[in-house]
C-alpha positions as CSV (number, residue, x, y, z in Angstrom):
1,X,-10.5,12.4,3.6
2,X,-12.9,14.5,6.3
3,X,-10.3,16.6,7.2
4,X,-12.2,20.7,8.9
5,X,-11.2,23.0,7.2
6,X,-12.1,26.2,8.4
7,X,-12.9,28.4,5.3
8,X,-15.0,31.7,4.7
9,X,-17.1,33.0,1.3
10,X,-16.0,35.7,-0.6
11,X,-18.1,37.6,-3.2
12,X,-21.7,38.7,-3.6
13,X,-23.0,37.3,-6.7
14,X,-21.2,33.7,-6.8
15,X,-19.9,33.1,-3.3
16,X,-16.5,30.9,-3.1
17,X,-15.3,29.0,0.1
18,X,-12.1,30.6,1.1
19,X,-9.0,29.3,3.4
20,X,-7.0,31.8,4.9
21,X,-3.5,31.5,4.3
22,X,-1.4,30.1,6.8
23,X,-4.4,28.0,7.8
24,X,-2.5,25.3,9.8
25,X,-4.5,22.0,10.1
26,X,-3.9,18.3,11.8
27,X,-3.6,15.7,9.1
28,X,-2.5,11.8,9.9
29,X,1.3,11.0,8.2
30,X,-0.3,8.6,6.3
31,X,-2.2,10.5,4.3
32,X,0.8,13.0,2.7
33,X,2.6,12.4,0.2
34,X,6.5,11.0,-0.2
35,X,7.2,14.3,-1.8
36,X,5.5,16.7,0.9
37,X,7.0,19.6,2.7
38,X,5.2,19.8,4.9
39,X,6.2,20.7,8.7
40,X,5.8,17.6,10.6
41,X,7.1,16.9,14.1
42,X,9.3,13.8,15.0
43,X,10.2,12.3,18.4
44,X,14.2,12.4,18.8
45,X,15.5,8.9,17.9
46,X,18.3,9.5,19.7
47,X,16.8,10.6,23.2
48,X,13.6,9.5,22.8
49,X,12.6,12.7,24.6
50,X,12.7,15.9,22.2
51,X,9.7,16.2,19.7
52,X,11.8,18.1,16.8
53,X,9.9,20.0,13.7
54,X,11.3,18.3,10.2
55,X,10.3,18.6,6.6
56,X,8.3,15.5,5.7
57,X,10.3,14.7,2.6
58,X,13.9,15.0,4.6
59,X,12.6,12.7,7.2
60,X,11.8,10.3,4.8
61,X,15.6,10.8,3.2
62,X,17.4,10.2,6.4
63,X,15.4,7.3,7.8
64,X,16.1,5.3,4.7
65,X,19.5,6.2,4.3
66,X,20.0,5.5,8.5
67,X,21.0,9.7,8.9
């Protein structure tokens, strides 16, 4: 999808890419899955104000059952 990802070899004899784990990257919404859990962050629908950290598949849960 052309996402960076930052990566680094490891071995001598056959050399593989690596990605640290942890590695946070920037990816569009549209492009994970219903069933990711991955962190994502929401503007508050309530204040309009607050950007709050949710779990991809949750958000999904609550804004089509109106929670």
């Amino acid at each position: 999808m052309g996402y960076f990802i930052p990566t680094y070899k490891i071995g001598k004899k056959n050399p593989k890419d690596v990605v640290k784990r942890g590695t946070k990257i920037i990816v569009k919404v549209e492009d994970l899955p219903k069933g990711s859990h991955a962190e994502i962050e929401v503007l508050c629908d309530y204040c309009n104000k607050n950007i709050v950290k949710r779990n991809y598949k949750t958000y999904l849960y609550c804004k089509s059952t109106n929670r």
